[in-house]
Kinemage of the C-alpha trace (Angstrom):
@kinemage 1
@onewidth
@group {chain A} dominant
@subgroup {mainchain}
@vectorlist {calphas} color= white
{ca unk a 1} P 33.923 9.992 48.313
{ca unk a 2} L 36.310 11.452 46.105
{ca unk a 3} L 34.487 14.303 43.554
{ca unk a 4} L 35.915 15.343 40.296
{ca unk a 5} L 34.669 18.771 38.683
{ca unk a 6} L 33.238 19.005 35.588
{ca unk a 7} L 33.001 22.099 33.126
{ca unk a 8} L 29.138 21.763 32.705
{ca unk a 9} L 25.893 23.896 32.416
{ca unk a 10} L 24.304 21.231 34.597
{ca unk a 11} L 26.994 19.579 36.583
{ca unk a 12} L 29.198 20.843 39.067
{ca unk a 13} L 30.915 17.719 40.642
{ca unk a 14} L 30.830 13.881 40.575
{ca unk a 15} L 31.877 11.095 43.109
{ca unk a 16} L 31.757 7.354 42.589
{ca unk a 17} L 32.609 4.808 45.144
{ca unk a 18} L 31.936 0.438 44.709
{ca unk a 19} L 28.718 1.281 42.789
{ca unk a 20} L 27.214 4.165 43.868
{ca unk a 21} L 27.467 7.672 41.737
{ca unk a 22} L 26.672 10.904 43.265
{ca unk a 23} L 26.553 13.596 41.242
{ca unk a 24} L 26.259 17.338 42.707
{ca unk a 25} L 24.207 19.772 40.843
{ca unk a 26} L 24.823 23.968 40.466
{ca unk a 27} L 22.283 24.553 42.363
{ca unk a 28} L 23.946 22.732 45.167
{ca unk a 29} L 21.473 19.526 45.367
{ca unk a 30} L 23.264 16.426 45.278
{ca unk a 31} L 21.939 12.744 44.563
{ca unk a 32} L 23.341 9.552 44.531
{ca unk a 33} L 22.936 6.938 42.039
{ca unk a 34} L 22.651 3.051 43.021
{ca unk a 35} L 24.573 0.211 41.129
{ca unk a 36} L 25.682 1.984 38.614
{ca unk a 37} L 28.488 -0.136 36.608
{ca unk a 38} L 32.165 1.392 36.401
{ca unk a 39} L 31.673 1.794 32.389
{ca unk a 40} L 28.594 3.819 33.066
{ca unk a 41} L 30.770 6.418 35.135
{ca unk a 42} L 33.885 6.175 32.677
{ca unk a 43} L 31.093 7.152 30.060
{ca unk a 44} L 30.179 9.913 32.087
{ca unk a 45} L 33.492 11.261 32.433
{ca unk a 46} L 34.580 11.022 28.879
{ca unk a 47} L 31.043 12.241 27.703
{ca unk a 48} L 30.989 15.251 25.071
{ca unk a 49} L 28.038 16.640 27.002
{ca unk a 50} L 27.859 15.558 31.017
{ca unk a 51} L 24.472 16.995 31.029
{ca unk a 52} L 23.242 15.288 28.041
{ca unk a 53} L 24.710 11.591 29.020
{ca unk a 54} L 23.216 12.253 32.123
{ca unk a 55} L 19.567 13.038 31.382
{ca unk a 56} L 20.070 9.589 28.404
{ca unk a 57} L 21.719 6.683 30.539
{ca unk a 58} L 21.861 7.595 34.302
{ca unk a 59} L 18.292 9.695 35.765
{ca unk a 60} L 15.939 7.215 34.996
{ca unk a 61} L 18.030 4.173 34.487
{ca unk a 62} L 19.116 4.065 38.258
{ca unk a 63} L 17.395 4.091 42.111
{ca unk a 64} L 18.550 7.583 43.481
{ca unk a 65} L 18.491 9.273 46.714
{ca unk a 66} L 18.806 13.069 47.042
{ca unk a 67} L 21.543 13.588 49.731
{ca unk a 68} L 20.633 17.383 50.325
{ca unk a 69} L 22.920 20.570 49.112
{ca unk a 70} L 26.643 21.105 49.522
């Protein structure tokens, strides 16, 4: 899956692929996110604050799996 960085307090990196977001962490833990739509990412991306989009439309909005560290 192809990873952008991000400038973030939070966020370190983020992949998506068909549906499926996975977003690593700066403390190396990554998750992926489940059917998340294309305009949810694109939000993501052009968010003012990754941290603060994330934590309002995508933690508890999606099924996640956490993938491990690194």
């Amino acid at each position: 899956m192809k990873r952008t960085a991000l400038v973030s307090s939070s966020l370190n990196s983020v992949g998506y692929e068909g549906t499926t977001l996975e977003i690593e962490f700066h403390n190396g833990s990554r998750y992926r996110y489940y059917h998340v739509p294309p305009h949810v990412y694109q939000g993501l991306l052009n968010a003012e604050s990754y941290g603060h989009f994330f934590n309002e439309y995508i933690v508890n909005a999606y099924r996640s799996r956490r993938m491990g560290t690194g």
